[in-house]
N, C-alpha and C positions, 0 to 999 in steps of 0.2 A: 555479700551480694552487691550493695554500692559501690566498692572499690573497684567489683569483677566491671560492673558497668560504668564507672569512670572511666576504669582503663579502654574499656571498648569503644567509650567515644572521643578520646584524646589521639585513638590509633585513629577513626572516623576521621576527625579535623584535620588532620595531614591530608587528606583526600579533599578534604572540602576547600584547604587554602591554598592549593594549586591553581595556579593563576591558567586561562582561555582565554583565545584568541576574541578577541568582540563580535568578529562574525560568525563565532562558533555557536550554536543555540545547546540551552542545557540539556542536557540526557532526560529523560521522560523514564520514570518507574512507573508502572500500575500496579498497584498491590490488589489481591484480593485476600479479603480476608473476612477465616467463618467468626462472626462473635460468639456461636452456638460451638464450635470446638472445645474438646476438654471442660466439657458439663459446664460451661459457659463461663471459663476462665479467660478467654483466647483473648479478648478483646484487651484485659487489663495487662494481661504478659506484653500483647503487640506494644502497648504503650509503654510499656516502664520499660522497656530491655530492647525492642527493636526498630521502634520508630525514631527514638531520638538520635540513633547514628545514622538512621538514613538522612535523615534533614541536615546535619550537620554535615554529611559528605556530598553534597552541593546539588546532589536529584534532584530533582520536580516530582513531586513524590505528589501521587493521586493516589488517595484510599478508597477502595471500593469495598462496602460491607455488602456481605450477602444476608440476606432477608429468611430465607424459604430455604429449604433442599433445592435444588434443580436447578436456581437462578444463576448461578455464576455460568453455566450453560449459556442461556440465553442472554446475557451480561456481553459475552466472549465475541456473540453472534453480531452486536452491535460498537462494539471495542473499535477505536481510531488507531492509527498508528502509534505505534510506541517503540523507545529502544529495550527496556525491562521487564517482564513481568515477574512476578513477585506475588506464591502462593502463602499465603501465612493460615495456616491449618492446620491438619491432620489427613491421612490418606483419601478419605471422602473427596475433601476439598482440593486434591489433589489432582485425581479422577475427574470430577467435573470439569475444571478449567483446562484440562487436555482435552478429553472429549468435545468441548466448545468451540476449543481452537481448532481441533484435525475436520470438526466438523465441515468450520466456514468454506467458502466455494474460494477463496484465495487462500488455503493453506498451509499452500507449496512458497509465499513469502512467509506468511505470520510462524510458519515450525522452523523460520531461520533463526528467532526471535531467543536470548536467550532469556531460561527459565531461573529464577531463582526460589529456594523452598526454607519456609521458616518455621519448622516445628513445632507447631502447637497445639496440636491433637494428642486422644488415647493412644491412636495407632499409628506410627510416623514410620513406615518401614523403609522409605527412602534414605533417612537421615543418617542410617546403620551404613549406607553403600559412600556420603556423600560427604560426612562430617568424622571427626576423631569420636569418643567413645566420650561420654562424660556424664557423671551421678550429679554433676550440679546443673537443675535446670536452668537458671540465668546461666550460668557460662555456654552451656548449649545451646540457646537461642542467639546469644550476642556472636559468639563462635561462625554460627552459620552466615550472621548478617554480615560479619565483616567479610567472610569466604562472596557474597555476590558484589561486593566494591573492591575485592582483587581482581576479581578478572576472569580466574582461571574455571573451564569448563570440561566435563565429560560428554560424550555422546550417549545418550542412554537408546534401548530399544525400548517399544511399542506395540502394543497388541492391540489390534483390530478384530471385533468380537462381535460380529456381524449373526443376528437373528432373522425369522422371515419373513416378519413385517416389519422390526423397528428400525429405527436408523442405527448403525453400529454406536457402540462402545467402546471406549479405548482405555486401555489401563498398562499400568509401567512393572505391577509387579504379575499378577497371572489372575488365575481361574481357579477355584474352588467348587468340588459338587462331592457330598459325600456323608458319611455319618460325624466322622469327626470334628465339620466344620459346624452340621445342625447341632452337635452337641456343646459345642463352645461357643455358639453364639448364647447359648441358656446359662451359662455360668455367671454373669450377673445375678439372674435368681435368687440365685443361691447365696447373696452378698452375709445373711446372720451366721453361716456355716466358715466365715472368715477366711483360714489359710487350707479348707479343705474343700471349699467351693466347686474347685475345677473336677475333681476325684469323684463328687456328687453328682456334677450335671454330667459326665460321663457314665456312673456308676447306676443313673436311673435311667438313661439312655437305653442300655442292654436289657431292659425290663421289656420295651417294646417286642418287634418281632427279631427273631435271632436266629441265623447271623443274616442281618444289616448287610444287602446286596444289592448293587447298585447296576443294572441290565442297562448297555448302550452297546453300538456300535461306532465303531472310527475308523475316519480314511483318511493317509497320510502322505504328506510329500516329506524327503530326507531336504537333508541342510544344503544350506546355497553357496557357494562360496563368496568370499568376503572382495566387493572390488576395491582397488586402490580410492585411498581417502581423495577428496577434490581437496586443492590450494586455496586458504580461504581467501587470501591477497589477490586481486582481479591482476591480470598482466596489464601490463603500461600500455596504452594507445599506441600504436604505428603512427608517424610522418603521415602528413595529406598526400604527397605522393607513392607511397608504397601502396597506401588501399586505392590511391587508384590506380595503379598497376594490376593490383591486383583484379578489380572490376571489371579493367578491360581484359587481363587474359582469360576470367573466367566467361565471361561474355562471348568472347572469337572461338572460344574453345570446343570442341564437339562435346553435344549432349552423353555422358557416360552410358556405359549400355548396364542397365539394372541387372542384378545377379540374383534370381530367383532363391531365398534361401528357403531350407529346409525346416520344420516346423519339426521339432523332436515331441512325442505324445509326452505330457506329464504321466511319469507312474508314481500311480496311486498306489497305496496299501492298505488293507484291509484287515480289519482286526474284531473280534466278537468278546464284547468285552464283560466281565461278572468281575467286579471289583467292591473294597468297602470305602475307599477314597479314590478319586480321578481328581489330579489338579495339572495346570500347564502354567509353567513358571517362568519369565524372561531370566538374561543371563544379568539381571541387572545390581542382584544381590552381591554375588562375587564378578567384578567389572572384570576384564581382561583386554587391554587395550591392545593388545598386539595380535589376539586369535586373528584365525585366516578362514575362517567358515563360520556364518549367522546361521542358527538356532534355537526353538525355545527346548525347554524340556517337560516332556509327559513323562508324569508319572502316575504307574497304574500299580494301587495293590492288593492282596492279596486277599483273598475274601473269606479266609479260612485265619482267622485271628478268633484269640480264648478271651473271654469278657475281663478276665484278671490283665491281661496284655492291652486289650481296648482299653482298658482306664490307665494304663500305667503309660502307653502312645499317646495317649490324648492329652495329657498330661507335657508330655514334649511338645505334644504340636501345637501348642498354646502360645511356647516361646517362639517354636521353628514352624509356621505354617508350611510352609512348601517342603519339608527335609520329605527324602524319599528313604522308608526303611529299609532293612534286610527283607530278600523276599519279594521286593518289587518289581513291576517291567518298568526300566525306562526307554525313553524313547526320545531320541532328535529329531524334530521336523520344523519345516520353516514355515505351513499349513496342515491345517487339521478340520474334519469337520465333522461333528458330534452329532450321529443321530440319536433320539432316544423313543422308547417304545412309546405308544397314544399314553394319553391318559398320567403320564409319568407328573408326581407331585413331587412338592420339594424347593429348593431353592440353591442357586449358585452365589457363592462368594467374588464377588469381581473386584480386585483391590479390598476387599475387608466390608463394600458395599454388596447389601442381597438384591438377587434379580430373580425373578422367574426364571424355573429349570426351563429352558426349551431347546428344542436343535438348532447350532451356531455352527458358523463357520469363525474359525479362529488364524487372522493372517498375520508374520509377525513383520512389523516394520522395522528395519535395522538402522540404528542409529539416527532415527528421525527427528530425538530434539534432544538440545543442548542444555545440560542444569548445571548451575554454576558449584561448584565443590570446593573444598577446603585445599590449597596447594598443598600441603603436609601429607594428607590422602590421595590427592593423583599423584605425588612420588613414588609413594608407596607402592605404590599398582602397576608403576612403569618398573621398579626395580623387581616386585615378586616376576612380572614377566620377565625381566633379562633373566 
């Protein structure tokens, strides 16, 4: 582990001993980070493996600890300008400081901002899409750290998850409501049952009422298609005399005569739904940098599963939260919106975080923010697409 992290801050120092212009001012990181992540590991991981290559690669590195659930929320809300941000958590704390950010009344600048994620949570589901694959935890954190002092970035989507009084939520990986997800949230429980834990809190699950059916309704818009990327390079300035050529002929010019356009009705679709899991997933798991149509995916299934199958799925779904099985409707749409009957109890899974079940509308944002990823891994994604 020292050597792993040697080597990570010696790559770090080549970054750091790049020489700038004097009137260039230093690049500004914010980290936030939960100390309460990974059963209150987070704190001593940030320091030994991924603090000291940020300071060593010349950032202005400002650490912000969150205190409470919720505050990095309101943290975000009161956030200065910055060039970096820099999640150091677990999905939780993921969730939050998106939410905080898409919140702000200026967040058409702050979502230009790029994102960087430093795994140090139970649940890191981003790190799977964003980082190579590694059994050594230091090399996986230092890994990630050096991937946001490269450079390189993907666009990820965004789900806007709008209830009828709260303010929306926004999350990167999806929505969970179902038996499967109330059953795996209880497998902790079950921690003296060791390697049979999961098979338990699934297998006393079906004790309840059976079969585990989950009554909503949904309406649906189909997929959008994808517009051309913007140039992130701003074009060069025009000559003083071109713009003002140009002033004066827009000026002498006659006023355009407006073109009435046509307002096409969105069709909705409608669907009566008895399912025993309903989740809506972003495509952010498997990236495809070249698709030509944004979409999330619903998946709705099957409500007719045998108790020996519910344990043996549940079981999968522990690894694969979102996998949709045999037997399922799936469904592309770019909006959705969940009603569900009165009185409906229960809970939704939102990124790995529980919210009250209620009726949402769920909108997806396509490529709204930028996370910095391991170069090795956006190759990869550019050459499975060719």
């Amino acid at each position: 582990d020292n050597l792993l992290r040697r080597a990570a801050c010696q790559e770090a120092q080549v970054f750091g001993n790049q020489l700038i212009p004097s009137s260039m001012p230093l690049k500004k990181a914010t980290v936030f980070l939960n100390p309460a992540a990974c059963k209150g590991k987070a704190r001593n991981l940030f320091e030994k493996n991924a603090a000291p290559i940020l300071h060593l690669s010349g950032l202005d590195v400002t650490v912000v600890k969150t205190d409470y659930e919720g505050q990095a929320k309101k943290l975000l809300e009161l956030m200065e300008n910055t060039d970096l941000i820099i999640i150091a958590g677990g999905d939780g704390t993921v969730q939050e400081v998106i939410t905080g950010l898409l919140r702000r009344a200026d967040e058409a600048v702050f979502s230009k901002i790029p994102i960087g994620f430093i795994p140090l949570g139970k649940t890191c589901t981003l790190s799977h899409t964003l980082y190579p694959e590694s059994t050594n935890q230091v090399q996986h954190i230092t890994n990630a750290t050096l991937a946001i002092l490269k450079g390189e970035t993907v666009p990820l989507d965004v789900l806007q998850i709008k209830g009828e009084k709260e303010q929306p939520v926004f999350a990167v990986t999806g929505l969970r409501w179902g038996s499967y997800r109330d059953a795996g949230v209880k497998v902790s429980k079950y921690w003296y049952l060791g390697p049979l834990k999961t098979k338990a809190a699934h297998f006393f699950s079906t004790f309840k009422e059976w079969p585990q059916k989950r009554q909503a309704a949904l309406m649906y818009l189909g997929p959008t298609e994808r517009p051309p990327e913007e140039p992130e390079e701003k074009p060069s300035r025009p000559p003083f005399y071109v713009r003002l050529y140009r002033r004066l002929r827009l000026y002498w010019s006659s006023p355009p005569k407006e073109i009435p356009q046509e307002v096409t009705p969105e069709d909705w679709e409608e669907l009566k739904l008895s399912t025993i899991e309903f989740s809506i997933a972003t495509q952010n798991r498997q990236l495809d940098l070249t698709r030509t149509e944004d979409f999330m995916d619903i998946c709705i299934e099957a409500d007719t599963v045998g108790k020996g199958q519910f344990v043996t799925r549940g079981s999968q779904k522990m690894r694969d939260p979102h996998m949709c099985p045999e037997g399922s409707q799936c469904i592309q749409a770019s909006r959705c919106i969940l009603q569900l009957p009165e009185g409906t109890e229960g809970s939704f899974g939102i990124d790995n975080e529980e919210y009250e079940a209620m009726p949402v509308e769920v909108k997806l944002l396509p490529r709204k923010l930028r996370f910095f990823c391991d170069p090795r891994v956006r190759e990869q994604m550019l050459h499975a697409a060719v």
